[in-house]
C-alpha positions as CSV (number, residue, x, y, z in Angstrom):
1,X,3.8,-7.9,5.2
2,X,3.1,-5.4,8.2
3,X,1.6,-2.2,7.8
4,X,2.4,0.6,10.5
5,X,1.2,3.6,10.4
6,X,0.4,6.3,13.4
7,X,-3.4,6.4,12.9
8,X,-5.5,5.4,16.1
9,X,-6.0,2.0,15.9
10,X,-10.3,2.6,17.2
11,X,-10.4,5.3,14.5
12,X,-8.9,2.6,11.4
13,X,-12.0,0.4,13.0
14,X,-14.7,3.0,12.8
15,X,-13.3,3.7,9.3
16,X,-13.6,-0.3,8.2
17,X,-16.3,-0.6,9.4
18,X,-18.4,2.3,8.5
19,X,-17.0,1.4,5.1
20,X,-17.5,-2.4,4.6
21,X,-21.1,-1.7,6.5
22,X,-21.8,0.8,3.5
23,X,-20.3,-1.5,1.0
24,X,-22.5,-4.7,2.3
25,X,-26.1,-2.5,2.8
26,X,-25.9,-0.4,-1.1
27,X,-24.6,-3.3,-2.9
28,X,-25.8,-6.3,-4.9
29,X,-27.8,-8.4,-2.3
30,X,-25.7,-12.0,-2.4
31,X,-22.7,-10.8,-4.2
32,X,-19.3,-10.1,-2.0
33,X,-17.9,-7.3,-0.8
34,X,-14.5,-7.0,-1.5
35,X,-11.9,-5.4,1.2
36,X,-8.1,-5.4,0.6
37,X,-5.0,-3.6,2.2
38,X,-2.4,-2.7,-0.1
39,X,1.3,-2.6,1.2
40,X,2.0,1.1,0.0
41,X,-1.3,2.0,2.9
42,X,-4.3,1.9,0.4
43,X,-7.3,0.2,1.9
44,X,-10.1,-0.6,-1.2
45,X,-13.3,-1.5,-0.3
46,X,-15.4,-2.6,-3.6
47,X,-19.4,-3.9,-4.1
48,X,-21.1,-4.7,-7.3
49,X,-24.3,-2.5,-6.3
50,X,-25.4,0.4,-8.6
51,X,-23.5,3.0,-10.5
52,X,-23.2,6.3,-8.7
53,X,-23.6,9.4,-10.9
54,X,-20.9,12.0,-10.2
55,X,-23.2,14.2,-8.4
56,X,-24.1,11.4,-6.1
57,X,-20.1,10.5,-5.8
58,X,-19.7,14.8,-4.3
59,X,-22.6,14.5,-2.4
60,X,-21.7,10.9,-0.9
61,X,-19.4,12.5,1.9
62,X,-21.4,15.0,2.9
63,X,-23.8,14.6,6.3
64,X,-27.0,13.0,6.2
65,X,-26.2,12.2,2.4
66,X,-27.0,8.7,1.3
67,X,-26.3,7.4,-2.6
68,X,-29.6,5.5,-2.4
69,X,-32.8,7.0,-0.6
70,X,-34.4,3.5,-0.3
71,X,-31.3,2.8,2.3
72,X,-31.6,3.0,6.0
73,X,-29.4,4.0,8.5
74,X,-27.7,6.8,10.3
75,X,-26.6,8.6,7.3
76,X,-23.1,9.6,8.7
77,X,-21.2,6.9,7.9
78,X,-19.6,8.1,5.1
79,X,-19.2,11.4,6.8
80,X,-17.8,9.6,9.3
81,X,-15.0,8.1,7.1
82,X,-14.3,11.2,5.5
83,X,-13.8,13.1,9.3
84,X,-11.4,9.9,10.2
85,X,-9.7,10.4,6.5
86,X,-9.1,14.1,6.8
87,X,-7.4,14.1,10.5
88,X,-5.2,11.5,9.4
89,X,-3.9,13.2,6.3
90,X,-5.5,9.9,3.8
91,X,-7.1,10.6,0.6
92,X,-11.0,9.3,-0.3
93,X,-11.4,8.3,-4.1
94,X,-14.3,7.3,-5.0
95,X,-15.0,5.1,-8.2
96,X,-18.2,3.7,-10.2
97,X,-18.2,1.4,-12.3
98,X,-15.6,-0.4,-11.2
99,X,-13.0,-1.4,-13.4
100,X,-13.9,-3.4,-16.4
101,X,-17.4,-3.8,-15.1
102,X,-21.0,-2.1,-15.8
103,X,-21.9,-1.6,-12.2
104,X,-20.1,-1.0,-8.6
105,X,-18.3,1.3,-6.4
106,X,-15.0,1.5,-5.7
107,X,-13.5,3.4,-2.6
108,X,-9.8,3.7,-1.8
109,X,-8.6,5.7,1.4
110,X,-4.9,6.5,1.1
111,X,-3.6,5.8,4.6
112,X,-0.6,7.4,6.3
113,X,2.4,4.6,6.5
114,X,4.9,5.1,8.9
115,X,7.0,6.2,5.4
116,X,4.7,8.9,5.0
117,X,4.0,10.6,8.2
């Protein structure tokens, strides 16, 4: 089923991708990284990596803030996401565990439909 919304098509890539890269580099290595897009706009992006702490879940969207310090990288992804996120009117949640498991991350960005803007 289609999905439109008004968001910038280039902007909804930088936001996948910054978000699936993030996913792929703090999770599990060898264990998938799970990306669906709801019908109702929410795009949820999962890994099975380590627990986040609450104070590492505030501090995660912050610039050149990174939930592991052994990770590489730019360090703005998730800042990134969170620039891309706020423009557009979406919601961030952030969630760890993951459901019904001991470990992962979970994050959903709330994406304006065409319903909703």
């Amino acid at each position: 089923e289609p999905l439109l919304s008004n968001l910038d098509p280039d902007a909804f890539g930088i936001l996948c991708r910054n978000l699936i890269e993030n996913a792929l580099r703090h999770g599990t290595p060898d264990r998938p990284v799970s990306v669906t897009l709801r019908s109702n706009g929410e795009l949820l992006v999962e890994n099975e990596g380590p627990v986040l702490t609450p104070d590492a879940i505030d501090r995660l969207m912050q610039r050149f803030e990174r939930g592991s310090a052994a990770a590489v990288g730019s360090v703005l992804g998730m800042a990134i996401v969170k620039a891309i996120a706020d423009r557009a009117g979406a919601r961030i949640a952030i969630t760890s565990p993951l459901r019904d498991k001991e470990n992962g991350v979970s994050i959903s960005v709330s994406l304006p439909t065409s319903a909703s803007v």
